[in-house]
C-alpha positions in Angstrom: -7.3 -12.6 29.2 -8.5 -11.0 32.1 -10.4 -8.2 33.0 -7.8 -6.3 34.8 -5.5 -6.9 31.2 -8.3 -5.5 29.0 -8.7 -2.3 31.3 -5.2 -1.3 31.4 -5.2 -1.7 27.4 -8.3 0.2 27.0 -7.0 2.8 29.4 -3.7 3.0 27.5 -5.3 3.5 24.3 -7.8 6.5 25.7 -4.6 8.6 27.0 -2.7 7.9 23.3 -5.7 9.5 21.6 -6.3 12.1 23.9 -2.4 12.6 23.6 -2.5 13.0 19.7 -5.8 14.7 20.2 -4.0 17.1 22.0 -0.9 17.3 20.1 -3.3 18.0 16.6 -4.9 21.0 18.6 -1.7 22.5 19.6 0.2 22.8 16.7 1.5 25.2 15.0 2.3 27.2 18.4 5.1 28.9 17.0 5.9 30.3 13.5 6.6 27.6 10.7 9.6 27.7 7.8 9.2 27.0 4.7 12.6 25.7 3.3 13.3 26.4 -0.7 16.3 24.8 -1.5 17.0 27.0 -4.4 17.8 30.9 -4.7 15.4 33.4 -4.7 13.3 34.5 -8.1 12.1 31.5 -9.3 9.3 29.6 -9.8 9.6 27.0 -7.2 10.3 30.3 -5.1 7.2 32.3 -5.8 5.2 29.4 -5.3 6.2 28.7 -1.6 5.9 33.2 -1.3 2.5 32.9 -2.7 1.4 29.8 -0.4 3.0 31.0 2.5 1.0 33.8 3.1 -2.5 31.8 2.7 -1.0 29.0 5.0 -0.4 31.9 8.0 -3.9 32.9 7.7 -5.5 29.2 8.0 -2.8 28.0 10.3 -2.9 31.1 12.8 1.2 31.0 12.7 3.9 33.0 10.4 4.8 31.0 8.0 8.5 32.0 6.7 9.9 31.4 3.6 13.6 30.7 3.8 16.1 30.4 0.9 19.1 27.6 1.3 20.3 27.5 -2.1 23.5 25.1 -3.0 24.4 22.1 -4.7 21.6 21.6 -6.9 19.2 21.9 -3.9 21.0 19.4 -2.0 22.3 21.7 0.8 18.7 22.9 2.0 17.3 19.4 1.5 19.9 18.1 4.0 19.1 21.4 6.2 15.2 20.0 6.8 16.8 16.3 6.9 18.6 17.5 10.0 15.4 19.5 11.8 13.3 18.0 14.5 10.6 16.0 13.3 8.1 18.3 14.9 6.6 20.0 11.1 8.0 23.9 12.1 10.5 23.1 9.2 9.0 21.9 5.9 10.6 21.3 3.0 9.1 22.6 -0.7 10.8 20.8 -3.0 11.1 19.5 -6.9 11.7 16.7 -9.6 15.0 17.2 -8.5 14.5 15.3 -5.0 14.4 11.7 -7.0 16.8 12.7 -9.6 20.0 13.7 -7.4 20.2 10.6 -5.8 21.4 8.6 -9.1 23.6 11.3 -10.1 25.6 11.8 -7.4 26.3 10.9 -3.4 24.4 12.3 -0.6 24.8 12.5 3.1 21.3 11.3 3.8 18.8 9.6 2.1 16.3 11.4 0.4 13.6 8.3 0.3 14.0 7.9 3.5 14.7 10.9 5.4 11.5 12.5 4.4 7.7 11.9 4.8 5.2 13.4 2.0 2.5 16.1 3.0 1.3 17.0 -0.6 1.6 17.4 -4.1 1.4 20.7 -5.0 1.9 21.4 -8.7 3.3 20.0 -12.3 5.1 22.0 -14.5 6.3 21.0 -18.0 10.0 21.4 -19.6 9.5 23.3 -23.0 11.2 22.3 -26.2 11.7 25.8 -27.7 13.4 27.3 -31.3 14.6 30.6 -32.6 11.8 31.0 -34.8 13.9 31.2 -37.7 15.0 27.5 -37.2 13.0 25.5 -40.0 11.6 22.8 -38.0 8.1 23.5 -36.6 7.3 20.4 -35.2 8.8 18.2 -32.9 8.4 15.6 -35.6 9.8 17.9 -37.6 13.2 18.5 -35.8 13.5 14.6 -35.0 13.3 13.8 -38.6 16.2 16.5 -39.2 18.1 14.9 -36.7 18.0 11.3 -38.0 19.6 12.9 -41.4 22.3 14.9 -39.5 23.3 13.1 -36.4 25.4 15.6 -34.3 24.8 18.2 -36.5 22.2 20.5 -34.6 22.5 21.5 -30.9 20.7 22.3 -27.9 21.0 24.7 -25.1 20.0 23.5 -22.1 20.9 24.9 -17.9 23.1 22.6 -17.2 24.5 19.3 -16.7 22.2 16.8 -14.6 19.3 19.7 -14.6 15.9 18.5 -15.0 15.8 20.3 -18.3 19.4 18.2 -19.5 18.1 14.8 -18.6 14.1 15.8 -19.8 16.1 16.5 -23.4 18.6 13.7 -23.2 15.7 11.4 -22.6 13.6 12.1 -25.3 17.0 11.8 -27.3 16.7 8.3 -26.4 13.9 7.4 -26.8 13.8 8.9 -30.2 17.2 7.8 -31.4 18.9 11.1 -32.1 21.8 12.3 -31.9 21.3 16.4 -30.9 24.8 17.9 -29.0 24.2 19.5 -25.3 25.5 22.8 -24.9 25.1 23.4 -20.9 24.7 27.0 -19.7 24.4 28.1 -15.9 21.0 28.5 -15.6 17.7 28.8 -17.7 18.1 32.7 -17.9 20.9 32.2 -20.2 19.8 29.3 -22.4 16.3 31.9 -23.7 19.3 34.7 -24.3 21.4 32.8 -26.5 18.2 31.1 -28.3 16.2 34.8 -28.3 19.8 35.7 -30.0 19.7 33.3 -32.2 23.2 32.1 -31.2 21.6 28.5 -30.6 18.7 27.3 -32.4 17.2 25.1 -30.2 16.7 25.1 -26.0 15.0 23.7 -23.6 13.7 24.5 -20.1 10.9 24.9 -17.3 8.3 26.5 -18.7 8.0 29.6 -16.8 11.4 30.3 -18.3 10.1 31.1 -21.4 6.3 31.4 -21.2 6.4 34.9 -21.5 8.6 34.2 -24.6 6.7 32.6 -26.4 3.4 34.2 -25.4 5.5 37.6 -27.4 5.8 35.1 -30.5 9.9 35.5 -30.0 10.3 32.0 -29.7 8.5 28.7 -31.0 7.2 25.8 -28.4 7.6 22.6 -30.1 6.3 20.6 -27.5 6.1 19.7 -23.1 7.4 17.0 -22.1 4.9 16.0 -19.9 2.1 12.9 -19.8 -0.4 15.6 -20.7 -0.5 19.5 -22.4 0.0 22.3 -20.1 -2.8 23.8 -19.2 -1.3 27.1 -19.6 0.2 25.9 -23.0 -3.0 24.0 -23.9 -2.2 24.6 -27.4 1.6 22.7 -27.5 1.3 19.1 -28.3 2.8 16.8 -25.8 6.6 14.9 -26.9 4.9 11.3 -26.6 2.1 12.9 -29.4 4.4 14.0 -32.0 6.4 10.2 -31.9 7.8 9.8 -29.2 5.2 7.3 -27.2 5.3 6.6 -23.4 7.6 9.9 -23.2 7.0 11.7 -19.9 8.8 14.0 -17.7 7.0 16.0 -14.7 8.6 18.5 -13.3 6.8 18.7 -10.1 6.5 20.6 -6.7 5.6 19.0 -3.1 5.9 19.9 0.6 8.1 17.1 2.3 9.1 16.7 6.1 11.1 15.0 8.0 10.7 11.1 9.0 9.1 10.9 12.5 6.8 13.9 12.0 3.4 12.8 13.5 0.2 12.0 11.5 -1.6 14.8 12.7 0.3 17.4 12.0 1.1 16.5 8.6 -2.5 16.1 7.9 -3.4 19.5 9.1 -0.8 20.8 6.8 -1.6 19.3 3.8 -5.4 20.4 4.3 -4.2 23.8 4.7 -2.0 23.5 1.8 -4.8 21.6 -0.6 -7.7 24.4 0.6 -5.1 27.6 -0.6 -4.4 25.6 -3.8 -8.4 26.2 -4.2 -8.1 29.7 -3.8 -8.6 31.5 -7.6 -5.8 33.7 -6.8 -3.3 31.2 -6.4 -4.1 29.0 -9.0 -3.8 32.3 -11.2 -0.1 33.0 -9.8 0.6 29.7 -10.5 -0.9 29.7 -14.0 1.1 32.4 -15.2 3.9 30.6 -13.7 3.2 27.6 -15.6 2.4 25.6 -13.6 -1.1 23.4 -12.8 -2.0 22.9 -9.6 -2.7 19.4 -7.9 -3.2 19.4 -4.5 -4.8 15.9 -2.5 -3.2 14.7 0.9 -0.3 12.6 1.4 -0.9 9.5 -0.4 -1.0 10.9 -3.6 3.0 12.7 -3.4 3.9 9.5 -1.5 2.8 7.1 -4.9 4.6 9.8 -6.7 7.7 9.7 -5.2 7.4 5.6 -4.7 7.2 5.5 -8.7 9.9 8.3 -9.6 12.4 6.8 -6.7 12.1 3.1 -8.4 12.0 4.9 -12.2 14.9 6.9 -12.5 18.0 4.9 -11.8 16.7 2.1 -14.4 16.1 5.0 -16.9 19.0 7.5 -16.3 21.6 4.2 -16.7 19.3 3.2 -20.1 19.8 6.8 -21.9 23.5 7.2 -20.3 23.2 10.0 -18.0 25.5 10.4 -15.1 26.4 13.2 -12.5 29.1 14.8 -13.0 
């Protein structure tokens, strides 16, 4: 190898880092979007309003939240699929993001398409009762069951919603037989349980924090690994008999494949200092949901694990799209 070789090499490798140096210092130059695939009002919603403004003030830029509901979140998931890999379009996103893919067909590939900047946040679906229903534990409810298979009910926001396959799951696992009663949205699955019109419902747990904090309806338990720790109080599905039970409803910041290194690490340091902030972790607390934070590697074994997890566990409990 001559020395003529190693120069140009060595010279090559000085203007790539001086090139990303540069590229690192120059962004964001322009004002940054914030894509929630989902309509305005909730929680997944308030979150990316909340963050936004704290991401402007250490990022020097406008950061603009911008609503693209349809489909399930599939139509402004494809939106940020489609942008320039440059990290002025980022994508907050949910559960939902592993889950679609075995339910129905997409026009791009959300494992794929997509590069992970952070983990922001875990929220838990509730399991929730009128609080004249007579079960008041999950174990409770499950023994009911096994006596009257079909018998009782549960409203829940829809078919394929992170709610309907967190329930149908945990059916499952437990061996019960409890009927689905779907319901556009959560708003209308608390109304018809706060009526008592159905006894049992289940759903994020903003939905109904507020609910239950009033005493008008009855946690029996979070379906995630762990207890809320907004609802530190509700025992977990997998501790009332139901072991190795989980389901994380959970909130990250993806971009598109081919954004550089840099830039997605500045934005996820942004992103994990404002998840520090006390005032944000109090929004998100009374939104119920726990902040996480990290850099990319901890969203990217996240998604690696739920991508791999759900087809093998939506085909076991017999969930399809619709």
């Amino acid at each position: 190898m001559n020395r003529r070789y190693l120069l140009s090499r060595l010279l090559a490798a000085l203007l790539c880092f001086s090139s990303l140096t540069a590229h690192a210092q120059q962004w964001p130059a322009r004002p940054i979007k914030v894509v929630v695939p989902y309509a305005p009002g909730g929680t997944i919603d308030i979150i990316a309003r909340q963050l936004s403004e704290e991401l402007a003030r250490l990022l020097g830029q406008p950061v603009v939240v911008e609503n693209r509901a349809g489909a399930g979140g599939v139509v402004g998931t494809e939106f940020v699929a489609r942008q320039p890999a440059d990290g002025y379009t980022v994508l907050l996103t949910t559960v939902s993001h592993t889950l679609t893919p075995t339910l129905q067909k997409l026009s791009f590939d959300a494992e794929n398409d997509f590069l992970p900047v952070i983990h922001i946040a875990d929220s838990a679906q509730v399991l929730f009762k009128h609080p004249s229903f007579p079960a008041n534990t999950l174990g409770e409810l499950l023994e009911m069951a096994k006596k009257k298979p079909g018998e009782l009910s549960y409203a829940h926001g829809g078919n394929g919603s992170p709610a309907n396959i967190a329930a149908e799951l945990l059916k499952s696992m437990a061996g019960v037989n409890i009927v689905a009663i779907p319901y556009k949205g959560a708003g209308p699955v608390v109304t018809e349980v706060l009526g008592g019109h159905v006894s049992l419902g289940i759903a994020s747990q903003p939905a109904v924090q507020a609910w239950l904090a009033a005493g008008k309806l009855v946690a029996l338990g979070v379906s995630t690994k762990r207890r809320s720790g907004s609802l530190p109080d509700v025992p977990t599905f997998a501790e009332q008999g139901v072991p190795g039970y989980e389901f994380n409803t959970w909130f990250g910041f993806l971009v598109a494949r081919g954004t550089p290194a840099d830039i997605i690490a500045r934005l996820a340091d942004a992103t994990d200092r404002a998840l520090k902030k006390p005032e944000i972790r109090d929004v998100m607390s009374k939104q119920g949901a726990d902040p996480v934070g990290g850099g990319p590697e901890t969203l990217d074994q996240l998604l690696k694990s739920e991508f791999r997890r759900w087809p093998r566990e939506l085909k076991a409990a017999g969930i399809k799209g619709e």
